[in-house]
N, C-alpha and C positions, 0 to 999 in steps of 0.2 A: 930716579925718574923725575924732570921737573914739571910744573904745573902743566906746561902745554902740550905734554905727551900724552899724559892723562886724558886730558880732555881729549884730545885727539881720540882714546882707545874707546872713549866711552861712545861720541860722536859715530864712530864701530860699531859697538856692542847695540847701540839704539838703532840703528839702520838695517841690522842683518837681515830681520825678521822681513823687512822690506823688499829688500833684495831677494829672498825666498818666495815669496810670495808673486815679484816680476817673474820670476824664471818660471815659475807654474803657469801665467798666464800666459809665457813665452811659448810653453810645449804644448800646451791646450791649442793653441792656434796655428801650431805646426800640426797638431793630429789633424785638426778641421782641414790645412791644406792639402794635407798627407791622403789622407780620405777624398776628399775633389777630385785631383790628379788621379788617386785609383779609382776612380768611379769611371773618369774621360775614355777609360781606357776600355775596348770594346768587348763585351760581357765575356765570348768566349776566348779572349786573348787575356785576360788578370790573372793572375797567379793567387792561390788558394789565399783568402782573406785571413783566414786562421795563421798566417805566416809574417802579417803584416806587424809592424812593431806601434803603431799610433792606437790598435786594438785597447789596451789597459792604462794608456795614457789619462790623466784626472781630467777632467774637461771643465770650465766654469760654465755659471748658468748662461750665458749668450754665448758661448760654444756649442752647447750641448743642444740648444734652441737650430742653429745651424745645421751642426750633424743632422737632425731629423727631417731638416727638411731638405737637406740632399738627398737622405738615404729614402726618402718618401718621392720624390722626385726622381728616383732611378726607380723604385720599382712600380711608377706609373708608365715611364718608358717602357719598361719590361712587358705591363700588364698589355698595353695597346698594340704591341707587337706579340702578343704572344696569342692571348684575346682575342682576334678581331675575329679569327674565320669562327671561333665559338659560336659569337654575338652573329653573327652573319648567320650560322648556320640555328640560332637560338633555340639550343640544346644543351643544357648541362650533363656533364655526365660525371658518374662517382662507381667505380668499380665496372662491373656490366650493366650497371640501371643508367638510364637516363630521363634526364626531366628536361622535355621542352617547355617553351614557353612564350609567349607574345607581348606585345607592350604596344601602347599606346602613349604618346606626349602631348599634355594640354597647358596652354598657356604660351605666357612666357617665360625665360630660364632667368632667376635672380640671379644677381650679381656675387652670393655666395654660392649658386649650386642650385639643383631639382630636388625638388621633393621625392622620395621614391613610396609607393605605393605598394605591397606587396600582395595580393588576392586571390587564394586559394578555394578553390570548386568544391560544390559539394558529390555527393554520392558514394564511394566506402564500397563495402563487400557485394558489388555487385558487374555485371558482363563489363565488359572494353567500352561496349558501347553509349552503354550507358554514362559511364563515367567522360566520356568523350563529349558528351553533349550535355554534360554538365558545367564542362571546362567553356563551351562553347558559350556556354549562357555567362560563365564570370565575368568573361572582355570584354563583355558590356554591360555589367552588372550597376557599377558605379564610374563615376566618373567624375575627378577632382577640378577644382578651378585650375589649380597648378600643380606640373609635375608629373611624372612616372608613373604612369596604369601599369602594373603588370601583371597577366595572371600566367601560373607554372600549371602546366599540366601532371600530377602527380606521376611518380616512377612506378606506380603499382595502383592494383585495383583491389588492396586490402583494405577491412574493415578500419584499421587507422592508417590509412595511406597517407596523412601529414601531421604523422608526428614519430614514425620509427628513424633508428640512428642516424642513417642516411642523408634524412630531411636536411638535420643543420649545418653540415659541410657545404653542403650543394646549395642552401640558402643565400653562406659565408660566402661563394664562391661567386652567386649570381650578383652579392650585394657588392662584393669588390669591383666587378666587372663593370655593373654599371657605375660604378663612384668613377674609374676611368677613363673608361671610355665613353658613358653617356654625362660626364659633369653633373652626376646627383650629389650633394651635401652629406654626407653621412652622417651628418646629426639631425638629417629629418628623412631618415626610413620607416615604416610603418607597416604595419602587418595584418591585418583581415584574413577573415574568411566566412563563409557561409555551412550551415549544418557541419558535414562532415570537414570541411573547413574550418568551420566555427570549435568543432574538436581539437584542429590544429592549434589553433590561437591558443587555446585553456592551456595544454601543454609547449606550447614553444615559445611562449612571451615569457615566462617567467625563465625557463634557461638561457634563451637567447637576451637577456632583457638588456645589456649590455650593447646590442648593438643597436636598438632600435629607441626610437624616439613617442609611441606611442601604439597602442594595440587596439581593437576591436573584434569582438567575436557575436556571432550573430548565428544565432539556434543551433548551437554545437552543445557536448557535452564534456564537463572535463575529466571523465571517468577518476581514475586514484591521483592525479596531482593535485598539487598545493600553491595555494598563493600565494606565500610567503615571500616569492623571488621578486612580488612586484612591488616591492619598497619603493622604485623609484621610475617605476615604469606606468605613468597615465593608461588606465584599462579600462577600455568600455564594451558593457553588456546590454547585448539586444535580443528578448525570445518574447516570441507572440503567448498571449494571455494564457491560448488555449493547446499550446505546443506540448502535448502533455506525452510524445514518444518518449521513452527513455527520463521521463520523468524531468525534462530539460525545463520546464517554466518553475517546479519547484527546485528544482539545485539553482536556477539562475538566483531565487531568492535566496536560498543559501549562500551562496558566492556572496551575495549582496548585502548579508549582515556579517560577514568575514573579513568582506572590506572597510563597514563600516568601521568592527571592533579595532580593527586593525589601525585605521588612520585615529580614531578617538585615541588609543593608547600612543599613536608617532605620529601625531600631526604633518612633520611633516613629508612624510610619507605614504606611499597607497593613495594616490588621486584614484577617484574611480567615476565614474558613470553607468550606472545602471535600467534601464527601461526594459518594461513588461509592457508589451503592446495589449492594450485592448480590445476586446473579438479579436485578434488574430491568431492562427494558429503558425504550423512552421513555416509557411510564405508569410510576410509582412507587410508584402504591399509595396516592398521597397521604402518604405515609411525608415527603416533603418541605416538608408545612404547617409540620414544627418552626422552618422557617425565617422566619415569622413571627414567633414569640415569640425569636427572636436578634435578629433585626432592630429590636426593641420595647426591647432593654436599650440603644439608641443613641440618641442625641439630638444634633440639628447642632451642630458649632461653625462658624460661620459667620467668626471670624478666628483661623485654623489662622498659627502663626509660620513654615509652610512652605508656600510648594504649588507643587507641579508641575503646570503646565499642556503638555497636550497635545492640539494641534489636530486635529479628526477633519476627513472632505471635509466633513462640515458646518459651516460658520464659525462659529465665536461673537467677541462683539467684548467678553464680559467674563466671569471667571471667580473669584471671591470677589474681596478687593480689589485687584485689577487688571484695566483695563480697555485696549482698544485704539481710538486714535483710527482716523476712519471712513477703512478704506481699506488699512489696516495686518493684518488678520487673514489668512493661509494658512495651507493645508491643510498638516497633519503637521508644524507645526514646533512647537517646545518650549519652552518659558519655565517659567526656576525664579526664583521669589524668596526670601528668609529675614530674618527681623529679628531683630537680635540689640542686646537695651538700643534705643540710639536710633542704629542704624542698619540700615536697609535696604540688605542684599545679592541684586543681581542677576547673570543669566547668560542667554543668550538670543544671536538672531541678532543680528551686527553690524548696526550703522545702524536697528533697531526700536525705534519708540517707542513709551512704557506710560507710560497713566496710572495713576498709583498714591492709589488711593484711599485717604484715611486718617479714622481718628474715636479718641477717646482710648482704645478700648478697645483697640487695635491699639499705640499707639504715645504716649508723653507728650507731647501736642503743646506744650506748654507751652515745652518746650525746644528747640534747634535739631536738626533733623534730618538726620543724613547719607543719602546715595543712592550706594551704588558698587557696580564690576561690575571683579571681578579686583583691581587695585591701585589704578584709576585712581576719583577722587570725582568724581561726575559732578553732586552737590546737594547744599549744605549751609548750612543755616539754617534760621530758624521760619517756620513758614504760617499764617494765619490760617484761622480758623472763620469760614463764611458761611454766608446763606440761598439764594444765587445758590447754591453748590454739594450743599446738601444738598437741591434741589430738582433738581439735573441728574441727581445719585444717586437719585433717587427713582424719576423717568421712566426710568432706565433701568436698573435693578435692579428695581423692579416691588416691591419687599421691603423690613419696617420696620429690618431689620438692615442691610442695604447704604447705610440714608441717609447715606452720608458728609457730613462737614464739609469738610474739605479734602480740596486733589488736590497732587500734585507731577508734572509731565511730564519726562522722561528720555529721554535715547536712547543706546542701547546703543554702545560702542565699538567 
């Protein structure tokens, strides 16, 4: 062979990896087209999506950027035709319960979206009627500069009537609802409530903490939960001096050096707000509305580089980017994770396993990814971008921020 073949072969050999690389980015943007085209095509006329071949195709990150917001863009279409006569009729329903609800819009609508306000009534274990003219007094209990009043009428007239299983489906359902049909922002939902409201908040901010952008509870009690879930969820507490049913002005102290220890040891974590109103007992005067306008200076981050999950007796099988396969969630256990550069640090019950949902906002997918828990690496390599996954994230985050790309499954040592 003489010199100029050589060079020739090498001239090859140095290009291939190049050539590999085009044709990936070739297919990645035949998926993204592939995807389009099936989407144009009218919901009940597509053929099963599980049949489609651009499903497991790798995507690059301005692909996979695309995908999400097609696939987020079909099921706003979805939601406004499927939604409307709901919202018309402003009734949630979950099984045979249903939760109406009302709303009020103040302001004007920014240019990213509504604020959504969420405000739960007091009263608990007592008649219809009562609890009815409870609800009546929320929808105009406060009232934001900007944004989404809304109060739900509870499904029931039990002693914890906002916070049984129920609640957070129907929460998930009302907060999708309005992201599209009323243009709220989803990274500035918010959650209140008053007494037996203010119950609600103690337990469903820290499960829910994931979807919402800041909390306030006001003369509630948080009976057996934990605060542990509000690593990254701004929490503020309002109980009159002298509210001493249920012993609500001393636990609100409690919470309130729980909080403190808590951000002293993770700064930065656990914002809280706390106020004990002076002479007041469990009315406040409204002196507590200020907890609106705190709750208004927060805005979600939906991939926190920390979080602590902690499970309430109400299951969840997913809590910002970790999820649990089906089967896997109980009551009161704990799971912390952290990423630090390109690795994922875990801690958790031996033998459980967590999907770990990922998108490049979280993590450079580009590069290999570590996964360890204490010394031992339990993952390490690169994942690919798909439409198979950012459509399993979709169904079951309900949310355009959770559409992950990739997942990694682990199980703890």
């Amino acid at each position: 062979m003489n010199k100029k073949s050589v060079y020739g072969w090498v001239i090859c050999i140095a290009w291939f990896p190049f050539y590999g690389d085009a044709a990936d980015k070739i297919a990645s943007r035949d998926a993204v087209q592939s995807l389009d085209r099936y989407l144009k095509i009218a919901r009940e006329a597509r053929p099963n999506i599980k049949t489609q071949n651009f499903l497991k195709i790798a995507l690059t990150k301005v692909d996979a950027a695309k995908v999400r917001n097609l696939l987020w863009a079909d099921r706003v279409d979805f939601l406004r035709k499927d939604r409307s006569m709901e919202m018309k009729s402003k009734v949630i329903r979950h099984g045979d319960l249903e939760m109406p609800f009302e709303y009020f819009v103040y302001g004007d609508k920014p240019k990213d979206g509504r604020s959504l306000f969420i405000s739960m009534h007091g009263g608990g274990n007592a008649p219809k009627r009562v609890n009815d003219s409870q609800w009546e007094n929320q929808k105009r209990l406060y009232r934001p500069k900007e944004g989404v009043y809304l109060a739900p009428r509870a499904p029931t007239d039990t002693w914890n009537l906002w916070h049984q299983g129920h609640i957070d489906p129907m929460f998930l359902r009302l907060i999708e609802n309005m992201v599209a049909l009323e243009e709220v922002n989803p990274n500035r939902v918010y959650l209140m409530g008053y007494s037996a409201g203010g119950d609600g908040v103690y337990q469903l901010a820290p499960r829910m903490a994931h979807y919402l952008a800041a909390a306030a509870m006001m003369a509630g009690h948080p009976n057996e939960t934990s605060p542990l879930g509000l690593r990254n969820l701004p929490f503020a507490i309002h109980v009159g001096e002298r509210d001493g049913g249920y012993n609500r002005n001393k636990v609100a102290i409690q919470w309130k050096d729980k909080l403190e220890k808590l951000h002293e040891s993770d700064p930065k974590g656990y914002i809280h707000y706390v106020r004990i109103h002076a002479g007041r007992g469990h009315w406040m005067n409204r002196e507590d509305a200020v907890a609106v306008e705190w709750m208004a200076k927060y805005n979600r981050n939906p991939y926190p580089q920390t979080i602590v999950w902690k499970q309430d007796d109400v299951l969840h099988d997913h809590f910002y980017w970790i999820s649990l396969p089906k089967g896997q969630a109980k009551a009161r256990e704990e799971i912390k994770a952290s990423i630090v550069g390109q690795e994922i640090r875990l801690e958790g019950p031996s033998g459980k396993k967590l999907d770990l949902n990922l998108n490049d906002d979280l993590i450079f997918l580009d590069k290999a990814v570590i996964v360890s828990s204490g010394e031992k690496i339990l993952f390490k390599g690169k994942v690919s971008r798909t439409v198979a996954q950012l459509l399993k994230s979709l169904k079951l985050y309900k949310d355009r921020a959770y559409i992950f790309s990739s997942k990694i499954t682990a199980k703890l040592p």
